[in-house]
N, CA and C atoms of all chains as a GROMACS GRO file, in nm:
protein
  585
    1UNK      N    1 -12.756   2.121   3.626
    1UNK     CA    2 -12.816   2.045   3.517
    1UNK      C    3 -12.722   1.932   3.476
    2UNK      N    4 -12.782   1.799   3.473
    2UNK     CA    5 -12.701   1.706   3.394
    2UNK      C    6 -12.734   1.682   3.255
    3UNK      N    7 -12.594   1.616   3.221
    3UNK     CA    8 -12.561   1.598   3.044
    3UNK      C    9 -12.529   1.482   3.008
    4UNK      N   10 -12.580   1.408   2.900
    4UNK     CA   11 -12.488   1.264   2.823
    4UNK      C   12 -12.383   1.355   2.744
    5UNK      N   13 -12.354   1.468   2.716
    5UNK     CA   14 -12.253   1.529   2.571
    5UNK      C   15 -12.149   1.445   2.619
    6UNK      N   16 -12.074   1.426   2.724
    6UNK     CA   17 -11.967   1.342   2.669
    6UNK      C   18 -12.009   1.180   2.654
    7UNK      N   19 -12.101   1.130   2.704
    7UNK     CA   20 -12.112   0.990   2.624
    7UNK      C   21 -12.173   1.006   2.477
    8UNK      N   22 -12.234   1.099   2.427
    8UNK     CA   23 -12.253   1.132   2.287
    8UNK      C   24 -12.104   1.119   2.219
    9UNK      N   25 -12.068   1.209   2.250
    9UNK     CA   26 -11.917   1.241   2.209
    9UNK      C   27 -11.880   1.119   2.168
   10UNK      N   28 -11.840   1.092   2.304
   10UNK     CA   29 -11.747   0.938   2.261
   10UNK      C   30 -11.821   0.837   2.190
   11UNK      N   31 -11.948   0.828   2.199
   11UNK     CA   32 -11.970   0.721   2.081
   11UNK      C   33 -11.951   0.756   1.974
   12UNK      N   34 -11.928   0.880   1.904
   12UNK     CA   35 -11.899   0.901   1.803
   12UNK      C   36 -11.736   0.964   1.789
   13UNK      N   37 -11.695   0.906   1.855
   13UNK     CA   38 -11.568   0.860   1.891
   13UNK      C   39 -11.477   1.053   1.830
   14UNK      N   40 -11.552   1.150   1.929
   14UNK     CA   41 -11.503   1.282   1.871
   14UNK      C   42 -11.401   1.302   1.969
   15UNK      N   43 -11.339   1.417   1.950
   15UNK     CA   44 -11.220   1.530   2.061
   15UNK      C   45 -11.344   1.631   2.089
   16UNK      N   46 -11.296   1.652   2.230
   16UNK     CA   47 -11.330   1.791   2.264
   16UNK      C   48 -11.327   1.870   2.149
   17UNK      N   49 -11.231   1.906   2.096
   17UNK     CA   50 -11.132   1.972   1.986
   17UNK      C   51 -11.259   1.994   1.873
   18UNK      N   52 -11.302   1.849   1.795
   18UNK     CA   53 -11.409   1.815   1.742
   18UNK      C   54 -11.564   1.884   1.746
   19UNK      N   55 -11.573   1.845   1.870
   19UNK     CA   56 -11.731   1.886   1.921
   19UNK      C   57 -11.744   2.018   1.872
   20UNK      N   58 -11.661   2.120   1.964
   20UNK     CA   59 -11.606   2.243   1.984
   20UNK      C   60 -11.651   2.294   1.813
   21UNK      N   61 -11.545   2.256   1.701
   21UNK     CA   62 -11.566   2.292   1.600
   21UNK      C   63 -11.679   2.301   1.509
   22UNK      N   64 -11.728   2.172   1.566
   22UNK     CA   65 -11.922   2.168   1.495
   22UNK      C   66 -11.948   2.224   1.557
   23UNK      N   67 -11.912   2.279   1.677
   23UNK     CA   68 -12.046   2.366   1.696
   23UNK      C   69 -12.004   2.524   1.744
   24UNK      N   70 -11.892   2.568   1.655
   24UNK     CA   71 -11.844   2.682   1.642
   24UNK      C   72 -11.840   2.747   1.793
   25UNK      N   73 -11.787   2.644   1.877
   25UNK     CA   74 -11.743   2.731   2.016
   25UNK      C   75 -11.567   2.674   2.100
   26UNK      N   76 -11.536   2.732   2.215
   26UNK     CA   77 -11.455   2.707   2.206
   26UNK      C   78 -11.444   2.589   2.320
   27UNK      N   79 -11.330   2.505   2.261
   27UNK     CA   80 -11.295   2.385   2.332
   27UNK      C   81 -11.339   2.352   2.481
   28UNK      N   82 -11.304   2.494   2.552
   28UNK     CA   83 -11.304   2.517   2.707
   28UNK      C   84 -11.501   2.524   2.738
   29UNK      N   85 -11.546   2.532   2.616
   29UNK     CA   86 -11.691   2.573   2.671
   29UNK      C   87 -11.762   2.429   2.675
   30UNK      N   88 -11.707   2.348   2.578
   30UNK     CA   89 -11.746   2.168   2.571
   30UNK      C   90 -11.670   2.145   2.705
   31UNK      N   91 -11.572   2.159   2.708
   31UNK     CA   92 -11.541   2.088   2.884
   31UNK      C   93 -11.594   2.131   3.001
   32UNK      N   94 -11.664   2.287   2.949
   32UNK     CA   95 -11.731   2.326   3.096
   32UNK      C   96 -11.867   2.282   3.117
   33UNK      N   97 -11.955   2.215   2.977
   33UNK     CA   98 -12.094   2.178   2.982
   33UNK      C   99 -12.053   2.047   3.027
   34UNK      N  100 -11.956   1.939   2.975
   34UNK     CA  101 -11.951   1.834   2.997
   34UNK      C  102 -11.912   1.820   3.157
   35UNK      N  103 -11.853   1.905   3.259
   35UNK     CA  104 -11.804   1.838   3.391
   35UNK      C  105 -11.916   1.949   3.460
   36UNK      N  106 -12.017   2.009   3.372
   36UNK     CA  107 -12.117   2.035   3.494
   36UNK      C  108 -12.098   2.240   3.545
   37UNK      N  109 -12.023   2.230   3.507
   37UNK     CA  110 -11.968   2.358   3.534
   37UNK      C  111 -12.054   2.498   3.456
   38UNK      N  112 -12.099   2.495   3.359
   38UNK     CA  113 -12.132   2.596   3.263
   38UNK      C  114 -12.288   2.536   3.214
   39UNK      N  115 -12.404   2.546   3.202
   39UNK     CA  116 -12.504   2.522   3.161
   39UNK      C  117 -12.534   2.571   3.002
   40UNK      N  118 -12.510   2.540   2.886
   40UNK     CA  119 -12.551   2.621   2.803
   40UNK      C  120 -12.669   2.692   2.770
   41UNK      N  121 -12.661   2.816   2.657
   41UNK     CA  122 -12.798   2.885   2.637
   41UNK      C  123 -12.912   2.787   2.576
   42UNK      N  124 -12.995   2.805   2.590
   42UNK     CA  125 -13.099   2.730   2.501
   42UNK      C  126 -13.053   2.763   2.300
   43UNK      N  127 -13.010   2.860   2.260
   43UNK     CA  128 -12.943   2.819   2.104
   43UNK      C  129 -12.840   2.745   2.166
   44UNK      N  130 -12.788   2.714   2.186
   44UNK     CA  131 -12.659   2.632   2.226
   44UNK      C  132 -12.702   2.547   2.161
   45UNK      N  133 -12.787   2.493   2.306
   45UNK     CA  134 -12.827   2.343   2.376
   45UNK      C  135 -12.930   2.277   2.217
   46UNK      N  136 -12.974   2.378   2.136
   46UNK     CA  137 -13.054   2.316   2.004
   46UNK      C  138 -12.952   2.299   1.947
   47UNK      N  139 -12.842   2.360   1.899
   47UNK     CA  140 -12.708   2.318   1.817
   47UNK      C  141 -12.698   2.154   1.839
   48UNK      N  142 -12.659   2.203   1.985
   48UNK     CA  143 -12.631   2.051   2.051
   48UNK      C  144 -12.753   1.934   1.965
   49UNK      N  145 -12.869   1.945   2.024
   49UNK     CA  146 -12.930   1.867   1.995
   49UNK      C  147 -12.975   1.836   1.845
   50UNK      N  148 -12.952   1.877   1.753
   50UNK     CA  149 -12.926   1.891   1.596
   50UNK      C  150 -12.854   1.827   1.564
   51UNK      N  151 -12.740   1.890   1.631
   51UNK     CA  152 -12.596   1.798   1.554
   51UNK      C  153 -12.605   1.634   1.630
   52UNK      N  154 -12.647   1.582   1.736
   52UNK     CA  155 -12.704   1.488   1.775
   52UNK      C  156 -12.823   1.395   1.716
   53UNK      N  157 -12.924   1.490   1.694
   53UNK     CA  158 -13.048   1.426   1.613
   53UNK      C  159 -13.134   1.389   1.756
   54UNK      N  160 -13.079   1.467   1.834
   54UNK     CA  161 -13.188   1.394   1.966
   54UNK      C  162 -13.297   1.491   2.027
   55UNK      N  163 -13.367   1.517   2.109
   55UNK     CA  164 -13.450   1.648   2.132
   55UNK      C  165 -13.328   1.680   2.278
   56UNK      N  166 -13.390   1.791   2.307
   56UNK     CA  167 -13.285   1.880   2.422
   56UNK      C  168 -13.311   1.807   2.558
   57UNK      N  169 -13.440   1.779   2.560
   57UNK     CA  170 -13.446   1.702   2.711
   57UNK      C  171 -13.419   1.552   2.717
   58UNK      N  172 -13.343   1.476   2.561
   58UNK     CA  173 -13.270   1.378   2.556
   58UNK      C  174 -13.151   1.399   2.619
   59UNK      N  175 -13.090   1.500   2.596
   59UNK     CA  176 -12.945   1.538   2.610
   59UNK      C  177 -12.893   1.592   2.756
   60UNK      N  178 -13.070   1.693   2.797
   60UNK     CA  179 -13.030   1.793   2.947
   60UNK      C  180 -13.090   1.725   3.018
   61UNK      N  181 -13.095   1.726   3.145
   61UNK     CA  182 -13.218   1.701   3.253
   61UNK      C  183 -13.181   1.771   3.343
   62UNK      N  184 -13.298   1.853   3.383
   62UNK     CA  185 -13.260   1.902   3.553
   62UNK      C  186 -13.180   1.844   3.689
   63UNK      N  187 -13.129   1.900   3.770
   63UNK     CA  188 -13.070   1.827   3.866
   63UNK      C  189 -13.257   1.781   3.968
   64UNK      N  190 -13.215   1.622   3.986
   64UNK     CA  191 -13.288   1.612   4.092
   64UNK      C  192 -13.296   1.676   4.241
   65UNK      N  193 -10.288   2.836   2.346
   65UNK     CA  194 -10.176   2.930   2.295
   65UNK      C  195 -10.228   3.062   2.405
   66UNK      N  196 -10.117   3.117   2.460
   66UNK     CA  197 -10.166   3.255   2.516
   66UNK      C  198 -10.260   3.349   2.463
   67UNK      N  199 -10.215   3.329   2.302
   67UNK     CA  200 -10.352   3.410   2.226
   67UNK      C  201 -10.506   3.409   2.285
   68UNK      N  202 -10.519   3.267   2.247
   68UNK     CA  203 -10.636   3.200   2.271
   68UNK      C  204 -10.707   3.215   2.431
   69UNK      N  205 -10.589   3.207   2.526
   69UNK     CA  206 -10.614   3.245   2.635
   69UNK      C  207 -10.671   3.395   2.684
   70UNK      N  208 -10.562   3.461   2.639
   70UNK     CA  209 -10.636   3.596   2.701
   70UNK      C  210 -10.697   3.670   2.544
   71UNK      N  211 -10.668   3.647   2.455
   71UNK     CA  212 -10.754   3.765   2.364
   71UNK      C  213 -10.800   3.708   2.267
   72UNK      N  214 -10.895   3.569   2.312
   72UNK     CA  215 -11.066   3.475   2.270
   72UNK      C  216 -11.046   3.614   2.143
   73UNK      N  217 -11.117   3.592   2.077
   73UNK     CA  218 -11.194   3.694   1.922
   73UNK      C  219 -11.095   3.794   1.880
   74UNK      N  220 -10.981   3.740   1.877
   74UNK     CA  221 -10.884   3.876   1.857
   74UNK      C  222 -10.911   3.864   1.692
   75UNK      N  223 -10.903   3.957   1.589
   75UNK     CA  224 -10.909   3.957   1.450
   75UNK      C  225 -10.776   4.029   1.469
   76UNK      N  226 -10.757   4.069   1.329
   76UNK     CA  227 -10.627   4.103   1.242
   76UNK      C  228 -10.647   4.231   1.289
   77UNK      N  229 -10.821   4.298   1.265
   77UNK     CA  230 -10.782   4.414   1.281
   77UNK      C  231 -10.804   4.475   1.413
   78UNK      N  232 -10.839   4.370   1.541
   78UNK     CA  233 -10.798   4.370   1.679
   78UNK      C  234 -10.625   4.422   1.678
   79UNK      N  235 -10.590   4.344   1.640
   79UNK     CA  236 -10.426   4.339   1.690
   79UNK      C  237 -10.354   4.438   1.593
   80UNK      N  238 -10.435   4.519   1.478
   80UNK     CA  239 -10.349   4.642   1.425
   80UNK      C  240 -10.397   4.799   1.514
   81UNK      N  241 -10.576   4.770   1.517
   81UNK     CA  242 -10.599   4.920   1.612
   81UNK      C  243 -10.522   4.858   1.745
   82UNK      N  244 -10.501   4.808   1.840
   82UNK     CA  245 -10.500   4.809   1.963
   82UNK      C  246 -10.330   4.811   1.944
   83UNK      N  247 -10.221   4.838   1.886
   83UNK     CA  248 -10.140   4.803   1.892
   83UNK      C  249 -10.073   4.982   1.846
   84UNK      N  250 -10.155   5.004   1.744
   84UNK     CA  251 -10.179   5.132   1.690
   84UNK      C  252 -10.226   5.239   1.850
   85UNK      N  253 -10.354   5.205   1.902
   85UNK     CA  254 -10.360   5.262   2.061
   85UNK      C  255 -10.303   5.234   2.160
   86UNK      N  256 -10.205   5.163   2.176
   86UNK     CA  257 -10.100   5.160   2.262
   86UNK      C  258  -9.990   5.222   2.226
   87UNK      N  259  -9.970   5.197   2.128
   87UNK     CA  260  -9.814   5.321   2.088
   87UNK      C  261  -9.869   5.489   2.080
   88UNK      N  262 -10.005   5.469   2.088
   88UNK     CA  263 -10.072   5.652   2.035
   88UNK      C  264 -10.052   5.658   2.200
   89UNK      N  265 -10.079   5.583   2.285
   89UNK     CA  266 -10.132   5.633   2.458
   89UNK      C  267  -9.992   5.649   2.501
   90UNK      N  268  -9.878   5.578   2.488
   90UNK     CA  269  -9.764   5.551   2.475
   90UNK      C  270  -9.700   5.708   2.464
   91UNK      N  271  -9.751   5.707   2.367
   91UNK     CA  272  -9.654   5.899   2.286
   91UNK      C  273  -9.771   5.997   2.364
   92UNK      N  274  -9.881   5.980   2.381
   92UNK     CA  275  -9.923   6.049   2.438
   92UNK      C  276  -9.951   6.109   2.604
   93UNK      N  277  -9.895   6.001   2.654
   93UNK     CA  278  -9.842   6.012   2.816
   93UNK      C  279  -9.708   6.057   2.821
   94UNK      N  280  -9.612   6.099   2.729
   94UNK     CA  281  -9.479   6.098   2.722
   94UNK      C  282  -9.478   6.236   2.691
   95UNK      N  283  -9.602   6.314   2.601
   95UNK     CA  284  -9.621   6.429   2.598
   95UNK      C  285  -9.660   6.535   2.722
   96UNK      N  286  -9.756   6.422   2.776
   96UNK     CA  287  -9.827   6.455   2.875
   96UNK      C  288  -9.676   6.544   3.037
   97UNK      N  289  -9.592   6.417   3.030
   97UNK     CA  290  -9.504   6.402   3.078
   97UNK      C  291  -9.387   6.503   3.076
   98UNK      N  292  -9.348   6.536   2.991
   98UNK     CA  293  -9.261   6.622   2.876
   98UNK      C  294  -9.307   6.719   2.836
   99UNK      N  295  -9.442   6.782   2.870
   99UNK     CA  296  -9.468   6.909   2.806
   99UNK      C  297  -9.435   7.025   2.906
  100UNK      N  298  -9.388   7.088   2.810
  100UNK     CA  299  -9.362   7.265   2.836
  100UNK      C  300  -9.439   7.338   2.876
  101UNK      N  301  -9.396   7.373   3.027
  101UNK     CA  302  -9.484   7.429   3.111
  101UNK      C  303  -9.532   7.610   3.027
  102UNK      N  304  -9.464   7.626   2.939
  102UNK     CA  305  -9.514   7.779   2.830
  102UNK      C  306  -9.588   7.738   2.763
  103UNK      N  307  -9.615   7.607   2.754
  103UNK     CA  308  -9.743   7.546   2.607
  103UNK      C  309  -9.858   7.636   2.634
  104UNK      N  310  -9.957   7.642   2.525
  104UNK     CA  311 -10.087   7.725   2.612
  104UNK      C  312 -10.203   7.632   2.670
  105UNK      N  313 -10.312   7.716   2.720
  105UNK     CA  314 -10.344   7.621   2.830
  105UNK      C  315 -10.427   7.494   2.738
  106UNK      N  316 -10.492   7.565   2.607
  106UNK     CA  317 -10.562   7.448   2.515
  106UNK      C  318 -10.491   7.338   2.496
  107UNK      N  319 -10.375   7.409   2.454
  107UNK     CA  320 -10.284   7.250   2.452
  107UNK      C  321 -10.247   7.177   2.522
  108UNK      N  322 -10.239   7.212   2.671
  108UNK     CA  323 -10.189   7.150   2.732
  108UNK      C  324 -10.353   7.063   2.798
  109UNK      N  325 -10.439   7.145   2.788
  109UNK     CA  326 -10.608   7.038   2.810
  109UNK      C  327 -10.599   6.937   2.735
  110UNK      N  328 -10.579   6.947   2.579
  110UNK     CA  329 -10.621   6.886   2.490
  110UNK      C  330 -10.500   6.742   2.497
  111UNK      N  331 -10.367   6.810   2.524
  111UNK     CA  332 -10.304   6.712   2.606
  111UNK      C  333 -10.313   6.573   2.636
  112UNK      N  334 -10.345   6.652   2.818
  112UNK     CA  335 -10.426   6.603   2.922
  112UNK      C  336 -10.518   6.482   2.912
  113UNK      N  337 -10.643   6.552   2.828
  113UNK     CA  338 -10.770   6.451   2.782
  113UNK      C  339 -10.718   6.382   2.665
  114UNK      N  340 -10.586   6.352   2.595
  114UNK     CA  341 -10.577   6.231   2.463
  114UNK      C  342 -10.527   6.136   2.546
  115UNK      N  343 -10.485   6.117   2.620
  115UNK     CA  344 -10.490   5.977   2.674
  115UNK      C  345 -10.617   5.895   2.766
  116UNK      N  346 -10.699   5.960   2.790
  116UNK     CA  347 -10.858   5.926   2.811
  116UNK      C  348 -10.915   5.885   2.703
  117UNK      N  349 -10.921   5.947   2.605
  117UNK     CA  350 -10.967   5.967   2.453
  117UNK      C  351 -10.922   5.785   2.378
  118UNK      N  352 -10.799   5.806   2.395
  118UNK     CA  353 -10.722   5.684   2.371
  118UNK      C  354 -10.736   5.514   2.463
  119UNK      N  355 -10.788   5.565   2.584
  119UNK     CA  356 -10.865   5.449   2.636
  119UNK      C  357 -10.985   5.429   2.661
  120UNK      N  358 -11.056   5.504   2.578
  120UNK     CA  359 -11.201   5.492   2.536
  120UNK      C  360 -11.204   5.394   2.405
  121UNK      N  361 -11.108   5.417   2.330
  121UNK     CA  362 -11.115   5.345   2.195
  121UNK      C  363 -11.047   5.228   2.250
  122UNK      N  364 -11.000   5.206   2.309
  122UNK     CA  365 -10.927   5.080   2.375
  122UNK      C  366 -11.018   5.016   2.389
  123UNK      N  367 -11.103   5.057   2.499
  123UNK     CA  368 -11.227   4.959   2.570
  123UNK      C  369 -11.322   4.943   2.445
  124UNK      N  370 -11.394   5.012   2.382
  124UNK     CA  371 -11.472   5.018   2.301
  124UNK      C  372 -11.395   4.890   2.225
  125UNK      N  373 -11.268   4.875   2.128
  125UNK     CA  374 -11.188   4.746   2.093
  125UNK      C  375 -11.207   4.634   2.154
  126UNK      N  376 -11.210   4.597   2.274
  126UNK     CA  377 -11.221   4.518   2.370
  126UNK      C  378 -11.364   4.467   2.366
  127UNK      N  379 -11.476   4.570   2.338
  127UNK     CA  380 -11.610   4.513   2.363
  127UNK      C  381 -11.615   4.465   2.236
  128UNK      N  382 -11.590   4.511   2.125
  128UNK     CA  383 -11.604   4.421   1.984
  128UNK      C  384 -11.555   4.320   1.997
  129UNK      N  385 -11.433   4.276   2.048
  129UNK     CA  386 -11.343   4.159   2.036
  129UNK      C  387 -11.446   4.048   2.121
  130UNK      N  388 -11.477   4.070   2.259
  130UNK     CA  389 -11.556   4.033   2.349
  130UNK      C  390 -11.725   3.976   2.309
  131UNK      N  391 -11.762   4.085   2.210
  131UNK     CA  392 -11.842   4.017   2.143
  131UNK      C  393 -11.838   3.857   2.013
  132UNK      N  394 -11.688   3.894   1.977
  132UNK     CA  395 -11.701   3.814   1.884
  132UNK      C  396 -11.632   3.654   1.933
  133UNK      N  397 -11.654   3.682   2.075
  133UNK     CA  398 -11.648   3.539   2.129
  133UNK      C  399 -11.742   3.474   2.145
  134UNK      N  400 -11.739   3.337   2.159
  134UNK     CA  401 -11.821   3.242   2.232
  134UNK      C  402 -11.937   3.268   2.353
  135UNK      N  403 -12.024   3.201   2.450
  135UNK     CA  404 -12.132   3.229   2.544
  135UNK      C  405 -12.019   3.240   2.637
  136UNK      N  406 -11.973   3.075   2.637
  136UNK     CA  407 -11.873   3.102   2.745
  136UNK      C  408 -11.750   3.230   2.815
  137UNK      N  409 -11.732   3.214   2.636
  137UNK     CA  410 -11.597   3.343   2.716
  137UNK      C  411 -11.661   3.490   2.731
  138UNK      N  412 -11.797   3.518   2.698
  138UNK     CA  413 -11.827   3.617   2.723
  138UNK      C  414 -11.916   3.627   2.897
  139UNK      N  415 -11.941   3.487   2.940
  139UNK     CA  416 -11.980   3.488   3.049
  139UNK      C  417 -11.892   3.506   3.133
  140UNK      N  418 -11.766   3.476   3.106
  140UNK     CA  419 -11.654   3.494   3.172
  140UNK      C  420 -11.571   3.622   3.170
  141UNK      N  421 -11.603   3.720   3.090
  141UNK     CA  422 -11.521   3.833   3.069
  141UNK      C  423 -11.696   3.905   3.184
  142UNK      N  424 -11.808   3.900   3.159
  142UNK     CA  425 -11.934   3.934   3.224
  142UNK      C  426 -11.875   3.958   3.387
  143UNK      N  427 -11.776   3.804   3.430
  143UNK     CA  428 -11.773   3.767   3.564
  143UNK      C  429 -11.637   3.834   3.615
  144UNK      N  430 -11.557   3.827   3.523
  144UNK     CA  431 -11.385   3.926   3.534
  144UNK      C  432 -11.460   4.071   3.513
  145UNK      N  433 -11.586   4.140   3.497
  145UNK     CA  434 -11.604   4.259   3.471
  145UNK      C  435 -11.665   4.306   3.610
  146UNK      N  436 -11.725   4.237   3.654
  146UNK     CA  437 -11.842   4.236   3.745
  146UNK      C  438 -11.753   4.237   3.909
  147UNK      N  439 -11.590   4.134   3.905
  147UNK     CA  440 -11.550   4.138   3.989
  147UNK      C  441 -11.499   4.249   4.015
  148UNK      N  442 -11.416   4.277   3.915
  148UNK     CA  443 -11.308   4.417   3.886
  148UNK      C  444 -11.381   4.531   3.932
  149UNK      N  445 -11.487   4.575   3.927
  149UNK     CA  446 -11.583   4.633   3.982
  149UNK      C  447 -11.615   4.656   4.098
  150UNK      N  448 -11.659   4.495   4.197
  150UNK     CA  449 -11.628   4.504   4.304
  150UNK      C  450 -11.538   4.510   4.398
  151UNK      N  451 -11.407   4.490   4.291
  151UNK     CA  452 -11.244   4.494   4.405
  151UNK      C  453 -11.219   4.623   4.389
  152UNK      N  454 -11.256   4.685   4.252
  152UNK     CA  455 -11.153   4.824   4.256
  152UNK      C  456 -11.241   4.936   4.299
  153UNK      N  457 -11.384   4.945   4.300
  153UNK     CA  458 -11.482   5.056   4.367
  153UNK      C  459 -11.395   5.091   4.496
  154UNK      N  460 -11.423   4.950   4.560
  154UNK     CA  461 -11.411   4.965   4.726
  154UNK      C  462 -11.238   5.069   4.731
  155UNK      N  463 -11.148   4.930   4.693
  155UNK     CA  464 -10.996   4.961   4.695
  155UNK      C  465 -10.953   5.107   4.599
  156UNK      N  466 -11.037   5.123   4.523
  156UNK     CA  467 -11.001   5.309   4.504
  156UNK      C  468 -11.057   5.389   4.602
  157UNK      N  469 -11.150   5.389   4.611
  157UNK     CA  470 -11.260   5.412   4.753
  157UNK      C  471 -11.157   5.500   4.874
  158UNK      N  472 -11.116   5.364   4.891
  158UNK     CA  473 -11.025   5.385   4.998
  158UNK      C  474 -10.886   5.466   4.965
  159UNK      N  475 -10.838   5.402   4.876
  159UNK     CA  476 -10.713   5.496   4.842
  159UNK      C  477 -10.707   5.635   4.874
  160UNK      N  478 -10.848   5.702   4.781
  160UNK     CA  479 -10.900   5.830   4.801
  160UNK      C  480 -10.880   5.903   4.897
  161UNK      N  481 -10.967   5.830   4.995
  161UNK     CA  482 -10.974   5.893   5.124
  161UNK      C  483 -10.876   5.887   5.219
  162UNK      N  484 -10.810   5.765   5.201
  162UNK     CA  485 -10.721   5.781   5.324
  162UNK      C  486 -10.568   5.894   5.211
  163UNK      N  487 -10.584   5.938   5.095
  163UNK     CA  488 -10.463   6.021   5.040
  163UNK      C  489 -10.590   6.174   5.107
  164UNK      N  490 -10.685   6.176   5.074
  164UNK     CA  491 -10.743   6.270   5.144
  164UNK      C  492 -10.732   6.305   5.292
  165UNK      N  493 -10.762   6.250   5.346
  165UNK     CA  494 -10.702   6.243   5.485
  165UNK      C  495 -10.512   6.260   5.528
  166UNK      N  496 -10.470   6.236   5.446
  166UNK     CA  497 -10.353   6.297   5.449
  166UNK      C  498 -10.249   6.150   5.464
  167UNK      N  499 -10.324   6.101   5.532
  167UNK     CA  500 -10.245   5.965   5.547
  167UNK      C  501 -10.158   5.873   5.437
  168UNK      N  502 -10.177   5.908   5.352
  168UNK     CA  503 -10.091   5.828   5.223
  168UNK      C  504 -10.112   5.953   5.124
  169UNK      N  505 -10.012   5.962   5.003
  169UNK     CA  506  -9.996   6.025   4.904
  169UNK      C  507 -10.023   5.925   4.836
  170UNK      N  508 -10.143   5.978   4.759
  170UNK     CA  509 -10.166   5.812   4.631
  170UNK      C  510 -10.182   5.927   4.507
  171UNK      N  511 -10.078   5.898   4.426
  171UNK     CA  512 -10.120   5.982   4.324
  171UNK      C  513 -10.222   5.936   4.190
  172UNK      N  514 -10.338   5.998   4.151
  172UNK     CA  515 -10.435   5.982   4.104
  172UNK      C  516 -10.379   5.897   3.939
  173UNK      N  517 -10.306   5.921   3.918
  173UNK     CA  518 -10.255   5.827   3.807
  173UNK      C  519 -10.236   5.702   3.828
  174UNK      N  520 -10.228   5.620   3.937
  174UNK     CA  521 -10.192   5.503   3.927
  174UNK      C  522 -10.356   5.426   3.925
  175UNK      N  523 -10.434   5.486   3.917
  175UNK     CA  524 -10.579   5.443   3.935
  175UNK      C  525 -10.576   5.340   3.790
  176UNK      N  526 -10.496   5.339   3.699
  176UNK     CA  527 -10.558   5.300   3.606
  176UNK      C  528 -10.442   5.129   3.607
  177UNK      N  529 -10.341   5.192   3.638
  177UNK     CA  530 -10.294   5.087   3.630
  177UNK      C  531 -10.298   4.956   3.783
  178UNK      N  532 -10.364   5.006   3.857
  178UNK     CA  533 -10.441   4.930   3.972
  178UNK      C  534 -10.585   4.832   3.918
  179UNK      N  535 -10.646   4.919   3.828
  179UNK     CA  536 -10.762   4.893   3.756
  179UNK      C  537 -10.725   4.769   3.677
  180UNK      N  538 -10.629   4.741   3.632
  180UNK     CA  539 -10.595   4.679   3.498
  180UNK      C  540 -10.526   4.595   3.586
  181UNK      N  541 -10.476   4.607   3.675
  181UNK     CA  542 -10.382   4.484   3.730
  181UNK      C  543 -10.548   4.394   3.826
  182UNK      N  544 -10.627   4.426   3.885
  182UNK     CA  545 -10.733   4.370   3.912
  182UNK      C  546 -10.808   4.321   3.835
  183UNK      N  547 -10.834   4.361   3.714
  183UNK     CA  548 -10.919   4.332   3.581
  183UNK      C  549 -10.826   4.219   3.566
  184UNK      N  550 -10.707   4.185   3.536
  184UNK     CA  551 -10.635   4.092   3.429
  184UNK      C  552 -10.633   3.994   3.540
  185UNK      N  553 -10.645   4.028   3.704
  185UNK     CA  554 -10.627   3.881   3.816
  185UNK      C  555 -10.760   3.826   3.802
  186UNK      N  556 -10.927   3.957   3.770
  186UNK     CA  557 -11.037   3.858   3.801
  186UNK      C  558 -11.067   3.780   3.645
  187UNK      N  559 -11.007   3.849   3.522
  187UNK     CA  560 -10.994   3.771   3.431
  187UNK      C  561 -10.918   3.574   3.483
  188UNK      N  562 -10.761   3.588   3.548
  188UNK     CA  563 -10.726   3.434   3.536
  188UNK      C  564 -10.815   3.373   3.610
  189UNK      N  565 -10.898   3.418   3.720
  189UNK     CA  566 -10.982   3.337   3.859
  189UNK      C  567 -11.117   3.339   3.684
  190UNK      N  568 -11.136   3.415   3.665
  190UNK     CA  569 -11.259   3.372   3.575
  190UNK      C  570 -11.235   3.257   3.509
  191UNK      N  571 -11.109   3.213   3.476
  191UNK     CA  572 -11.062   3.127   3.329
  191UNK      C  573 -11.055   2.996   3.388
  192UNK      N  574 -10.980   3.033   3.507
  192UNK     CA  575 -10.965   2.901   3.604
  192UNK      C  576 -11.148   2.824   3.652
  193UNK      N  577 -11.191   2.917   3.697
  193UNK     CA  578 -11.348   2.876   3.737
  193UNK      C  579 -11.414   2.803   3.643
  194UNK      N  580 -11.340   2.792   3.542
  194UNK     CA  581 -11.442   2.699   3.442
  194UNK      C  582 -11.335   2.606   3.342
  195UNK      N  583 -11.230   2.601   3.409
  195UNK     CA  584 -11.146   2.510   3.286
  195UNK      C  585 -11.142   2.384   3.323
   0.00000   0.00000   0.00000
């Protein structure tokens, strides 16, 4: 599955560190959604998209 | 911080029971060790089974702590559980039989600390797989 979370991120000019804390997980789990590695749960992925303001299939898309 | 690394959801009162069951398993393998072959036989069962007893509450510690992590680190303790499983079935497996067979003396005590040295390697390959 691909992700914008780190171009989100950085436009709002956060840390890993940051993200992590809004959204009560740990640092290593934002670096594993962001390089592709870890897919989050669907509560996750709504956190995500909340604290964004965007819908989930703004944020996820399937791999082609 | 190493904390953070290996013991994700540790609380306060993680690190007073588990510290508390290591010094109890501690005195209680030392008994185990040290007891008087005139003890009677209850005591010496009852013995026997407190250091089982004592790593039941261990693990049981471990699954609370484990719970009170993250998706991630619990997918990852899921994948260090799942391996440990598959390395140490087989590799006790074998131990067994070939001390059965006569071919090696493996004495049945080291099972645990074989267990735990495989658990804590598929734990770093878990940590690494996703950092």
């Amino acid at each position: 599955m691909n992700n914008r979370l780190r171009e989100l991120r950085a436009e709002r000019e956060w840390s890993q560190a940051d993200l992590a804390e809004r959204l009560a997980v740990s640092r290593q789990t934002i670096n594993a959604i962001e390089t592709g590695k870890y897919d989050p749960s669907l509560p996750l992925a709504f956190a995500i998209a909340k604290l964004f303001g965007l819908s989930i299939e703004s944020i996820f898309s399937p791999d082609e | 911080m190493w904390k953070d690394y290996w013991f994700a959801g540790a609380t306060r009162s993680y690190w007073v029971l588990s510290t508390t069951l290591m010094l109890a398993y501690v005195l209680a393998m030392l008994l185990d060790v040290h007891l008087d072959s005139g003890a009677s036989t209850l005591f010496r069962v009852l013995a026997a089974l407190l250091p089982a007893v004592l790593i039941i509450g261990f693990v049981l510690l471990e699954f609370r702590r484990v719970r009170n992590t993250d998706e991630l680190r619990q997918r990852m303790e899921l994948e260090a559980g799942m391996l440990t499983l598959a390395v140490a079935v087989p590799v006790l497996t074998a131990l067994g039989l070939l001390d059965d067979a006569g071919l090696l003396e493996v004495p049945l005590l080291i099972s645990v600390p074989v267990l735990m040295g495989i658990y804590l390697t598929a734990q770093a390959w878990a940590h690494r797989r996703y950092r």
